[in-house]
TORZASE-272473 format. One line per field, with one value per residue (C-alpha): x, y, z; residue number from 1. Coordinates in pm, whole numbers, plus 50000, padded with zeros to 5 digits. Example, Ala and Ser with C-alpha at 12.3 -4.5 7.8 and 13.67 -1.06 7.14 Angstrom:
BEGIN
px: [51230,51367]
py: [49550,49894]
pz: [50780,50714]
pos: [1,2]
END
This chain:
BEGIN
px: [42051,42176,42541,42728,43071,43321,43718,43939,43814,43516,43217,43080,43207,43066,42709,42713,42803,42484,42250,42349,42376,41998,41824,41939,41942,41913,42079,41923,42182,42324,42650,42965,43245,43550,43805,44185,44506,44741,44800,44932,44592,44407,44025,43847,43476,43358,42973,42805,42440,42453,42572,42842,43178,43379,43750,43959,44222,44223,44488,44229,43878,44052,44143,44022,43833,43694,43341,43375,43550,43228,43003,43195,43219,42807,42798,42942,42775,42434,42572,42695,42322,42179,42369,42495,42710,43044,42983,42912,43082,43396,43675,43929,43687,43668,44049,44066,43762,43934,44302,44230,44513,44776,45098,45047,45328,45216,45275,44929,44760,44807,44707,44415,44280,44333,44154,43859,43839,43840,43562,43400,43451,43299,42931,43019,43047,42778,42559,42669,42843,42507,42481,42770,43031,43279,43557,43811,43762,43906,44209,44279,44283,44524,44729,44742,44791,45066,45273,45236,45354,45689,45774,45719,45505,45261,45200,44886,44698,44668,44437,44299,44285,43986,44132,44490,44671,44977,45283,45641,45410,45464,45453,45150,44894,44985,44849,44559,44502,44494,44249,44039,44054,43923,43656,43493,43555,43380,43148,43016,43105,43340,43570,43634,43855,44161,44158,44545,44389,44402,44781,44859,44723,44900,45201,45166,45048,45362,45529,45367,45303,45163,44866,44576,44467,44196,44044,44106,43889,43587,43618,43552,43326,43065,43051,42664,42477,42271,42445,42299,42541,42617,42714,42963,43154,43200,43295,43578,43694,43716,43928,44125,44241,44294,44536,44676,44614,44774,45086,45022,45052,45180,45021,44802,44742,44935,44749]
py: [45240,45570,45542,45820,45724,46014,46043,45881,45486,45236,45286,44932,44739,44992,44984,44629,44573,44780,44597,44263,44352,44563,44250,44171,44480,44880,45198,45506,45703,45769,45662,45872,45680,45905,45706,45863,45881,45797,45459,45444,45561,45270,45238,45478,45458,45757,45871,46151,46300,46330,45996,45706,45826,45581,45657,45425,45453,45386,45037,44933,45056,44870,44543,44186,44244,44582,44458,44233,44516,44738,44447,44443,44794,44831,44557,44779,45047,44835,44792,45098,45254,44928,45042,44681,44640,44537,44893,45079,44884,45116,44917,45075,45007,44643,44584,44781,44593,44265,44358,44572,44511,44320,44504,44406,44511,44751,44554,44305,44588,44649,44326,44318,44612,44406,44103,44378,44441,44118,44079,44321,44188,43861,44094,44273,43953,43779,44052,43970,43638,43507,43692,43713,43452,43345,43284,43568,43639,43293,43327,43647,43505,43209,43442,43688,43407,43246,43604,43660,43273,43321,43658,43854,44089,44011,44352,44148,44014,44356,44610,44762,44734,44523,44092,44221,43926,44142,44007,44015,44024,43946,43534,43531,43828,43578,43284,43436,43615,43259,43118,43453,43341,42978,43076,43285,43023,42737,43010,43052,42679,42812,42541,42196,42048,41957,42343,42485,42694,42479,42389,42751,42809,42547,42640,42998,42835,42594,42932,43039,42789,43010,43102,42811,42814,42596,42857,43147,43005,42891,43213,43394,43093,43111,43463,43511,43652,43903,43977,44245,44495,44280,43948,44136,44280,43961,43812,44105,44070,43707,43686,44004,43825,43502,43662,43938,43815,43538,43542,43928,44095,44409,44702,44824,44791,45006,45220]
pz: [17936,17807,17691,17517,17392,17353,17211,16974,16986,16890,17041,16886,17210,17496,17323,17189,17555,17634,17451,17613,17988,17890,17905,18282,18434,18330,18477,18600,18546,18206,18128,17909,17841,17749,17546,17582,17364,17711,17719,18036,18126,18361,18343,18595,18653,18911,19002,19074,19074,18711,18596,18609,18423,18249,18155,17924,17730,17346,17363,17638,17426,17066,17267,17244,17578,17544,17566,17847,18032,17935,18103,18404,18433,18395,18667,18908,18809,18849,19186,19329,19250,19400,19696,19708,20035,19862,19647,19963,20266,20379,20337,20594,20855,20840,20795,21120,21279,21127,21268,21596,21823,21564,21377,20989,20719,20509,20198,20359,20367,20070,19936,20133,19955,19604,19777,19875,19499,19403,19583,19422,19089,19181,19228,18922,18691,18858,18654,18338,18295,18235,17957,17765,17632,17891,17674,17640,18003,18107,17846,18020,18379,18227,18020,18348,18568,18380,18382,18703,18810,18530,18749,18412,18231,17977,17782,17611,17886,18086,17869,18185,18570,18565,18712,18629,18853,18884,18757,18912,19231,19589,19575,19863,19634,19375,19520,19637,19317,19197,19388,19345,18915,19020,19257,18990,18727,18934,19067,18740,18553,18310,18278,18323,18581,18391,18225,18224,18497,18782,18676,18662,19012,19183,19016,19239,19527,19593,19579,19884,20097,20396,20150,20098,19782,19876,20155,19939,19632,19870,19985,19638,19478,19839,19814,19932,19630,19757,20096,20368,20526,20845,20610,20357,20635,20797,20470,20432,20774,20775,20501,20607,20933,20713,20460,20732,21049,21125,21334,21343,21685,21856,21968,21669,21322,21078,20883]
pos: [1,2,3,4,5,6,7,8,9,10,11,12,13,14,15,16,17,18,19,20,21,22,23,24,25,26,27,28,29,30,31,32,33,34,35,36,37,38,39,40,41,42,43,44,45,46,47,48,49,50,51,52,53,54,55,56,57,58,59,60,61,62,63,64,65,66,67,68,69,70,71,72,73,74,75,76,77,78,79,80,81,82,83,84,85,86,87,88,89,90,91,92,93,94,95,96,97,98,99,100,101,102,103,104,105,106,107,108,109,110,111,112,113,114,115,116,117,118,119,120,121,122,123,124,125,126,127,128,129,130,131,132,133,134,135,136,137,138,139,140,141,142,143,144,145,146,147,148,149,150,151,152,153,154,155,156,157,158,159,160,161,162,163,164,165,166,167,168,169,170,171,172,173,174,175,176,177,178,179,180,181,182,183,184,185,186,187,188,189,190,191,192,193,194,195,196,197,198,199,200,201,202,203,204,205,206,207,208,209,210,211,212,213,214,215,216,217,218,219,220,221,222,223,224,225,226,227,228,229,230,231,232,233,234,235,236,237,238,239,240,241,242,243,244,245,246,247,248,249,250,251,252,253,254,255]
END
């Protein structure tokens, strides 16, 4: 893999990241990651013809996680040029396939756009958790979690987009969010049963009752592994009409 590291920050965690994910997979394209002063500035990754282009800012690229956000970041890379279907499948067409006919609020649209990510993220650890120490990654999804259940914000546990559970959030993304951090924990093994985790998610979950946590983390832990085009958009419709479609109806869909 070909990985140039560019701006004020460390390149130690974006090429010690590098040499770990190397022995599962490699990248065609090279990859320059440009490392900002702006902290407000959230972790981009875009492609084109001449490579994959990574954009963090400094807090993010001098944090605790800044090598496990490298590895996930190279996992969807490895993806989009494996032209994996949850890298590739248009999203606005299956929430319309998924809610032809129904009137959803805005806000569930929304939120099924963050569910359509987290789906991605499931693929894009699946590359490297293998690989790599789990730790950190599961303190972040408790500390995340447990913000987002006390209706607060926890300026440590949010160096960059990547799992950010959203806190002060709408009590139903929460849930789900939840269940999204235990289906990749038991997809992968990371912890045992009586982890803080599991406390943390049922904690959000009694807060929205209309929300199964149980259906939501099959959903994420089942995700087929290597999927064709025709299974991941059922999987993304399904789940759209079970977060947005029930007891939606009217005319059409908003959009």
């Amino acid at each position: 893999m070909d990985v140039t590291v560019q701006g004020p920050g460390p390149a130690e965690p974006f090429l010690g990241a590098r040499d770990l994910i190397e022995t599962e997979l490699d990248l065609d394209l090279p990859v320059t990651v440009r490392i900002v002063e702006d902290p407000d500035e959230r972790t981009r990754v875009g492609h084109d013809d001449a490579g994959h282009h990574f954009t963090i800012s400094r807090k993010a690229a001098t944090s605790a996680m800044a090598r496990e956000l490298a590895l996930h970041e190279y996992g969807h890379m490895h993806h989009h040029e494996r032209g994996h279907p949850s890298h590739t499948q248009d999203t606005r067409e299956a929430i319309f396939l998924a809610l032809a006919g129904r009137s959803v609020e805005r806000r569930k649209l929304t939120h099924v756009h963050q569910i359509a990510n987290h789906m991605k993220d499931i693929y894009a650890d699946d590359v490297w958790l293998d690989v790599a120490p789990a730790d950190k990654l599961v303190a972040f999804l408790e500390a995340s979690l447990a913000a987002a259940v006390a209706d607060r914000p926890d300026e440590t546990a949010d160096p960059a987009r990547w799992h950010r559970l959203t806190p002060a959030a709408d009590p139903e993304i929460t849930a789900v969010n939840a269940a999204f951090a235990l289906g990749l924990v038991e997809r992968h093994g990371l912890v045992d049963e009586d982890h803080r985790i599991y406390d943390l998610a049922h904690a959000a979950a009694s807060d929205a009752p209309q929300v199964s946590l149980a259906e939501f983390k099959r959903r994420f832990r089942s995700l087929a592994e290597d999927p064709d085009e025709s299974e991941y958009r059922k999987a993304l419709v399904d789940v759209t009409r079970a977060y947005a479609g029930r007891g939606a109806d009217g005319p059409q869909a908003a959009d």
